[in-house]
C-alpha positions as CSV (number, residue, x, y, z in Angstrom):
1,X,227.3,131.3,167.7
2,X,224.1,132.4,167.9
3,X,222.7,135.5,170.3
4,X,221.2,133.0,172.9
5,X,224.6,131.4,173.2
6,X,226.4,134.5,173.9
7,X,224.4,135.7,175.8
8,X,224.9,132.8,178.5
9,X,229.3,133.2,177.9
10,X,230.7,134.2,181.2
11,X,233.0,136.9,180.4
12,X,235.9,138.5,182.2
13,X,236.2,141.6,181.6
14,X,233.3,144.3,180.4
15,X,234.4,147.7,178.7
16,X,231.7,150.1,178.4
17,X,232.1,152.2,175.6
18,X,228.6,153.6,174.8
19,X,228.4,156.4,173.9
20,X,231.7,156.9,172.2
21,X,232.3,157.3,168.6
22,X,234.6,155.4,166.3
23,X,237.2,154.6,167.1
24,X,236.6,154.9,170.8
25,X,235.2,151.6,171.6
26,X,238.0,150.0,169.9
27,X,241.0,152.2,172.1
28,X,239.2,151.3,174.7
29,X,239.0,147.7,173.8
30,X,242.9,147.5,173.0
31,X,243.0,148.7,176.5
32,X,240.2,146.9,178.4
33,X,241.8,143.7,176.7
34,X,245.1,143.8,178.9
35,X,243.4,143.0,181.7
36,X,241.7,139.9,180.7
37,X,243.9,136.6,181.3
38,X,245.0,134.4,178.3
39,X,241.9,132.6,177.0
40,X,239.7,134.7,178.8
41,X,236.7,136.2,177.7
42,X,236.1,140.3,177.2
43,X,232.8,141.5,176.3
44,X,232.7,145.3,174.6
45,X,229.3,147.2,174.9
46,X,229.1,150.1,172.3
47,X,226.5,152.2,171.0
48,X,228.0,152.8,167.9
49,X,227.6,149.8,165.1
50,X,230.7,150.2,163.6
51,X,232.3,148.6,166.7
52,X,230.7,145.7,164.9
53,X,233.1,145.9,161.8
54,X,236.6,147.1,163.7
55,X,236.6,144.9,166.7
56,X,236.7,141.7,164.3
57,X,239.0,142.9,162.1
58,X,241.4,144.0,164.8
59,X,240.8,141.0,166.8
60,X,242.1,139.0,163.5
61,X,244.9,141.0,163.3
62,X,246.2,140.4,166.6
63,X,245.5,137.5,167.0
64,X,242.5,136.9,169.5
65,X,239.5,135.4,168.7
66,X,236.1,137.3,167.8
67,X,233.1,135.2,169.2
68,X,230.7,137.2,167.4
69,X,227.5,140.3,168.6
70,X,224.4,141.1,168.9
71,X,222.3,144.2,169.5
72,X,219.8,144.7,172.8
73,X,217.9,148.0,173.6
74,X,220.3,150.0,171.2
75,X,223.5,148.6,172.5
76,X,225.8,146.3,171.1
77,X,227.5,143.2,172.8
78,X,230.9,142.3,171.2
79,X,232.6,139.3,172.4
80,X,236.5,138.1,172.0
81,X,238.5,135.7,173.5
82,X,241.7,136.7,174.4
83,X,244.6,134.8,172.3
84,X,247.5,136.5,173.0
């Protein structure tokens, strides 16, 4: 997907993570994520890129499905839908 077509995904659930180092945004992802309904859609904002590289990987791991990122204003936007 391209950034214009995330950008429009509805998601539900945001976890706000800026501001925290590795591997922060991805605890709090792991824990954000239990609130978001099967198939559902959680969006991770993080200031710190390397959310970029551990959120896929972990979302392959355990089976959910990484939609892809992009970056606004210093901030990045990681979506996965949930697929377990």
């Amino acid at each position: 997907m391209d950034t214009e077509e995330l950008k429009k995904i509805k998601v539900d659930k945001v976890v706000d993570a800026r501001g925290s180092a590795c591997p922060g945004p991805l605890l709090e992802a792991k824990r954000g994520m239990t609130a978001v309904p099967m198939g559902g859609i959680m969006e991770v904002l993080s200031s710190d890129e390397g959310t970029c590289e551990d959120i896929p990987l972990w979302s392959k791991k355990v089976g959910h499905e990484y939609l892809g990122n992009y970056e606004e204003s210093g901030v990045w936007h990681i979506l996965v839908t949930r697929g377990k």
